[in-house]
C-alpha positions in Angstrom: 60.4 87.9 -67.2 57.6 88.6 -69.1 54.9 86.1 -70.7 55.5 85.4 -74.1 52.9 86.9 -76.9 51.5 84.0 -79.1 50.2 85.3 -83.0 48.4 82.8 -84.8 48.6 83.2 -88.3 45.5 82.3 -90.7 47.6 80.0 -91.9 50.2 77.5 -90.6 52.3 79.6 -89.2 52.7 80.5 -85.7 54.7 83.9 -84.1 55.9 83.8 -80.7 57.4 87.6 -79.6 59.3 87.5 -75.9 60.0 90.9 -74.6 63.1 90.4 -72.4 65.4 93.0 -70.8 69.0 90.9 -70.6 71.3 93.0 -68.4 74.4 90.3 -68.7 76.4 91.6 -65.4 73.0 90.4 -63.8 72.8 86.9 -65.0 75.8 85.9 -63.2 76.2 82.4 -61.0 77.5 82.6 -57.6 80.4 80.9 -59.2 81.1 83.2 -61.7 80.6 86.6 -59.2 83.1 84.8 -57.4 85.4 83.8 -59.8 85.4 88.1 -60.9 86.1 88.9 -57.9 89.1 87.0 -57.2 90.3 88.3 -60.2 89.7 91.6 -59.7 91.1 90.8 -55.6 94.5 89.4 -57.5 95.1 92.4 -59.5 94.7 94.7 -56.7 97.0 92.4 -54.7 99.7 92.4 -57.2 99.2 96.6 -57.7 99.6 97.2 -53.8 102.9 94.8 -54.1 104.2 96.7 -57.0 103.4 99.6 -55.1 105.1 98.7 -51.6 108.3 97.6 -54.0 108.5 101.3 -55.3 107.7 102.7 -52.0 111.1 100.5 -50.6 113.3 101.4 -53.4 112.5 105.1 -52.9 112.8 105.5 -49.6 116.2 103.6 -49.5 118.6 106.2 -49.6 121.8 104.4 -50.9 124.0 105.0 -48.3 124.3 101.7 -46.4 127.9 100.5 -44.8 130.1 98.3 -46.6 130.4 94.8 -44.7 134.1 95.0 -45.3 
């Protein structure tokens, strides 16, 4: 972070100017990195589920033996 730049005024005002680059994705806790990527780690979860349930049904081919 950069020092801030202090303008005193002639009169009885002062101007403080910060030049700051804020990149959010940066700022992030451990906490909150973590908390993302469960999130993303339980929708990828729940896609390969849904994905392994379309796989069964399709490959099921309908002709199973009645268990008369």
């Amino acid at each position: 972070m950069s020092d801030p730049t202090v303008i005193d005024c002639p009169s009885t005002c002062t101007v403080t100017v910060v030049h700051e680059l804020s990149l959010p994705p940066l700022q992030l806790t451990a906490e909150e990195g973590a908390a993302i990527a469960s999130a993303i780690l339980a929708v990828w979860a729940v896609a390969w589920a849904f994905r392994m349930l379309i796989q069964t049904v399709k490959t099921s081919d309908g002709n199973q033996p009645n268990e008369d």
